[in-house]
C-alpha positions as CSV (number, residue, x, y, z in Angstrom):
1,X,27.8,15.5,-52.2
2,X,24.1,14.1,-53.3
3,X,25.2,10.8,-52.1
4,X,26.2,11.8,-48.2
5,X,23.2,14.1,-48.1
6,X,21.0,10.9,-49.5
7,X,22.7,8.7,-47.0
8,X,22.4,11.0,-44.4
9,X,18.9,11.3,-44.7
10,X,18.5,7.8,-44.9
11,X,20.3,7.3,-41.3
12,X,18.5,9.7,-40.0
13,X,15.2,7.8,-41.3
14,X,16.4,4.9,-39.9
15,X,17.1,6.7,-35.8
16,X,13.6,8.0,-35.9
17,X,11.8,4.5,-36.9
18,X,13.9,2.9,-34.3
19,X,12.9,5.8,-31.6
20,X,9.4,5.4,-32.2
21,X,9.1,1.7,-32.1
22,X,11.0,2.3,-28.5
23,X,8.4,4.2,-28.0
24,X,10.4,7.0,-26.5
25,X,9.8,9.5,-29.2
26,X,6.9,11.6,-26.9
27,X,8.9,10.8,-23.7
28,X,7.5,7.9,-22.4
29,X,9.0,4.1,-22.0
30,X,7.0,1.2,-23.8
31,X,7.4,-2.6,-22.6
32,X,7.2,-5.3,-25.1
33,X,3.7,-5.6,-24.2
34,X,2.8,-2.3,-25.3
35,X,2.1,-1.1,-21.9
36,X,3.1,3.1,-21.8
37,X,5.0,3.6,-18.5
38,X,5.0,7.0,-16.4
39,X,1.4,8.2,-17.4
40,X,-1.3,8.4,-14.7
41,X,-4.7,7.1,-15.2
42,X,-7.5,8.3,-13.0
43,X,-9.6,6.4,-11.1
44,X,-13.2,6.2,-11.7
45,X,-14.6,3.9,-9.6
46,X,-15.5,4.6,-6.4
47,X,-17.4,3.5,-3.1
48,X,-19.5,5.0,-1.4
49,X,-18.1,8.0,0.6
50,X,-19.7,8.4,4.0
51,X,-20.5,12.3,3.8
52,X,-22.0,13.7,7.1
53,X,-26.1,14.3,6.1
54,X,-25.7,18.2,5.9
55,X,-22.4,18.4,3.8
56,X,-24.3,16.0,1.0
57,X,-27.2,18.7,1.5
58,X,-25.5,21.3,0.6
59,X,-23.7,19.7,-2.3
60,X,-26.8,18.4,-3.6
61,X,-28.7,22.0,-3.4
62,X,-26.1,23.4,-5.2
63,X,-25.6,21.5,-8.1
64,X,-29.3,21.9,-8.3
65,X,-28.6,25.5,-9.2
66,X,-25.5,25.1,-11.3
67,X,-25.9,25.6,-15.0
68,X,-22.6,24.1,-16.1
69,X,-24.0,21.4,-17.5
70,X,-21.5,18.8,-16.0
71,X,-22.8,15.8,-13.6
72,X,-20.4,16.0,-10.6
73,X,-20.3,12.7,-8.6
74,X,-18.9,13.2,-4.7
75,X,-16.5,10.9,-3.6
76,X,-14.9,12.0,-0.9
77,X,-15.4,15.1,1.7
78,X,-12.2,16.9,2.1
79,X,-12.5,19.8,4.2
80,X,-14.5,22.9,5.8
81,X,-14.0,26.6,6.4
82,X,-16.3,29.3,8.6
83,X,-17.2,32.3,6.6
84,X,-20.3,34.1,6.2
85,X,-21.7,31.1,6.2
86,X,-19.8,27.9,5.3
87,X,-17.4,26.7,2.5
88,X,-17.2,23.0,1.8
89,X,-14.7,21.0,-0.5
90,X,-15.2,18.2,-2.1
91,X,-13.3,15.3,-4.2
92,X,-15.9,14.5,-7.2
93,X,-15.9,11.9,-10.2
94,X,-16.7,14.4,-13.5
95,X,-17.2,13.5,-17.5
96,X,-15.1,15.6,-19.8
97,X,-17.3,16.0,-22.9
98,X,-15.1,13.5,-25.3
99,X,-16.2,11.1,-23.0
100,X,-13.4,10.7,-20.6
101,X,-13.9,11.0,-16.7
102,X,-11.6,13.6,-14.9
103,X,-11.2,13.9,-10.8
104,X,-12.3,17.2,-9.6
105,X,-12.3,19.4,-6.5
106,X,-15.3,21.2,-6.2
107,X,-15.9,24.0,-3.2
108,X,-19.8,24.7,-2.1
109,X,-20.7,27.9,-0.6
110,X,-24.0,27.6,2.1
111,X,-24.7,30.4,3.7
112,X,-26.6,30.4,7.1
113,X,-30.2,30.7,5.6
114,X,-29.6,27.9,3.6
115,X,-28.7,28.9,0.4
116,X,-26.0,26.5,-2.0
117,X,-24.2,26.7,-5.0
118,X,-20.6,26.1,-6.5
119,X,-18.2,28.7,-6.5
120,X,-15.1,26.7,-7.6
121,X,-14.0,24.0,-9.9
122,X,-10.8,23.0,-10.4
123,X,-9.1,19.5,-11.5
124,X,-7.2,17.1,-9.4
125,X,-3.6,17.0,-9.8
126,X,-2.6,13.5,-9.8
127,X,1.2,13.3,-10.6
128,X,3.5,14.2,-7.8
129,X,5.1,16.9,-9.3
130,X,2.3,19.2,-9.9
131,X,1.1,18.2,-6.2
132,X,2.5,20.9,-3.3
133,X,5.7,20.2,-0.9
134,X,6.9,17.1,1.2
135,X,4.9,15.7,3.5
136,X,7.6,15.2,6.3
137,X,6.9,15.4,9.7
138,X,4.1,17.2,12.0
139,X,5.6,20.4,11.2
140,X,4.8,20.0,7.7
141,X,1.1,19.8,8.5
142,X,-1.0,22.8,7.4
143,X,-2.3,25.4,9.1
144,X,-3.9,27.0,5.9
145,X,-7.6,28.4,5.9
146,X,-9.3,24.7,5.5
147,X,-10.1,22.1,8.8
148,X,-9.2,18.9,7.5
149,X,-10.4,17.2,11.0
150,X,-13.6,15.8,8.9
151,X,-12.0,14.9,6.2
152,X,-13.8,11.5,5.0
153,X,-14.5,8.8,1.6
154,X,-14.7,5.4,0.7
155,X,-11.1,4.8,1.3
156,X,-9.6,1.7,0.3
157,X,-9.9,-1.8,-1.0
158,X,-9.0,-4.6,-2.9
159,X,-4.9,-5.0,-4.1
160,X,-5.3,-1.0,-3.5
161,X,-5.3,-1.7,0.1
162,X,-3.4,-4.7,1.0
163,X,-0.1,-2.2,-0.8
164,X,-1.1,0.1,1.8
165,X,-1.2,-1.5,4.4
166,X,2.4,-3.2,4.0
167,X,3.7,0.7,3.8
168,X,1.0,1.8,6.6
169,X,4.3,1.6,9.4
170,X,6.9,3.2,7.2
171,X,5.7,6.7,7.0
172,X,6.8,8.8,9.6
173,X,5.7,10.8,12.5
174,X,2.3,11.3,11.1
175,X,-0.9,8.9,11.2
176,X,-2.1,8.5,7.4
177,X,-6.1,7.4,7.2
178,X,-6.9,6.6,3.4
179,X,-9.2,8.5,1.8
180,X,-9.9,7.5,-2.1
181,X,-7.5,5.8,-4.3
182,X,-6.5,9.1,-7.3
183,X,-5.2,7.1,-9.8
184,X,-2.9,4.0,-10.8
185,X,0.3,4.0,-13.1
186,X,1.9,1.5,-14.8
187,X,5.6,0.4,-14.0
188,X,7.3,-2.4,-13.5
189,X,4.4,-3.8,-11.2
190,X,1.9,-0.6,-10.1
191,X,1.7,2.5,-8.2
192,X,-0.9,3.9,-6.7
193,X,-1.6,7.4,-5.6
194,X,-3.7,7.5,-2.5
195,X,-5.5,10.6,-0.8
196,X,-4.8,10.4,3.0
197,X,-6.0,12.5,6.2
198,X,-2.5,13.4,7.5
199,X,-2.3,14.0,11.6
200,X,-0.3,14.5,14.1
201,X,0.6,12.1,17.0
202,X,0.7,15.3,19.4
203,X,-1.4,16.5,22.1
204,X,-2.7,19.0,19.7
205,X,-4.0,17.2,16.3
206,X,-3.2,18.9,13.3
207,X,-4.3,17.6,10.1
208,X,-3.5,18.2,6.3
209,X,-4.3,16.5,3.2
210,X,-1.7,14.0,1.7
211,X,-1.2,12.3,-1.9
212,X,1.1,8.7,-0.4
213,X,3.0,7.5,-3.8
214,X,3.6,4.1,-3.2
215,X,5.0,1.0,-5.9
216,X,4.4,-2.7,-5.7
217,X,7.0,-4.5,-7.9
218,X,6.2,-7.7,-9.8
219,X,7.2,-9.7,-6.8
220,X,4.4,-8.5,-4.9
221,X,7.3,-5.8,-2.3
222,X,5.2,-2.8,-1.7
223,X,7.5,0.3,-0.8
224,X,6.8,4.0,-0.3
225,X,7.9,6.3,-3.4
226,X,7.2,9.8,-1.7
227,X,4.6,11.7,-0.3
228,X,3.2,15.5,-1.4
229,X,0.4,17.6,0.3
230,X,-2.9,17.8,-1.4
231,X,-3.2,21.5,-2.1
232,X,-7.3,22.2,-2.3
């Protein structure tokens, strides 16, 4: 009986050195090359977003006055909503204090004398399934509490663009303007997740915000993997 248990063990020694050096013992894939596939990395460099004068105002004001202690960078301008006074939402570069950078969307409050500061922060989702529903059609399009009309950022560039714009005629119903690349994954080639302004081709423009998944093999073929709404 010692000896089966003994050999057992050693079996079972055996299937857990092989899983790990398969690098499937946390649930990921690893290639030869030691490259992890299926985790998102964030992107953290950006151009410069072209934010309307008074919407950098009132972001500017109100980190003045915020005593978090963290530098919020913004990247892109995502949306607006009429209260008493205005809210405004933002995309913003962030350091996380062990020193890595995070994606953030941050909403500024300015009310009609002038006043600024932050009344939300809340991380980016990157990875499609913690994003909202399909992005199908025009119906799809939200009609939440946020216009997305002035939605604007650096957009694209480099390899980041030319994939998009081999996918640019494939997506629907819907007219998809770049906003700011999220974050890149490693497959067999790349994929990218962009941020997009999503609107309608109708007489009455509706827009919503859009994460386009898209892959580029090691061929250079560029194909759409899906496409969620961006939930602010």
């Amino acid at each position: 009986m010692k000896k089966i248990i003994a050999a057992i063990l050693v079996l079972m020694t055996v299937i857990s050195a092989v899983s790990c050096k398969n690098g499937k013992d946390n649930g990921t894939d690893t290639t030869d090359s030691g490259v992890v596939v299926g985790e998102w990395t964030v992107n953290t460099e950006f151009g410069e977003a072209p934010i309307p004068e008074d919407v950098k105002s009132a972001f500017d004001n109100a980190l003045k006055a915020y005593e978090g202690g963290e530098e919020f960078v913004p990247v892109a301008y995502l949306g607006s909503q009429v209260v008493a006074g205005f809210n405004y939402v933002y995309l913003c570069t962030s350091s996380k204090d062990d020193g890595t950078s995070a994606l953030n969307i941050v909403t500024v409050y300015k009310g009609f004398s002038g006043e600024s500061f932050i009344t939300e922060i809340s991380e980016a989702n990157i990875e499609p399934e913690k994003n909202g529903k399909t992005v199908f059609g025009p119906g799809d399009l939200s009609t939440g509490k946020y216009n997305f009309a002035d939605t604007t950022g650096a957009g694209l560039s480099g390899d980041a663009a030319a994939a998009f714009s081999k996918v640019a005629d494939n997506l629907g119903g819907l007219i998809y303007t770049p906003v700011a690349l999220l974050g890149t994954q490693s497959a067999a080639g790349v994929n990218y997740a962009v941020l997009c302004k999503a609107e309608s081709v109708s007489a009455e423009s509706k827009f919503a915000l859009a994460v386009v998944y898209l892959g580029v093999d090691t061929a250079g073929n560029a194909s759409v993997i899906t496409v969620r709404e961006f939930v602010v």
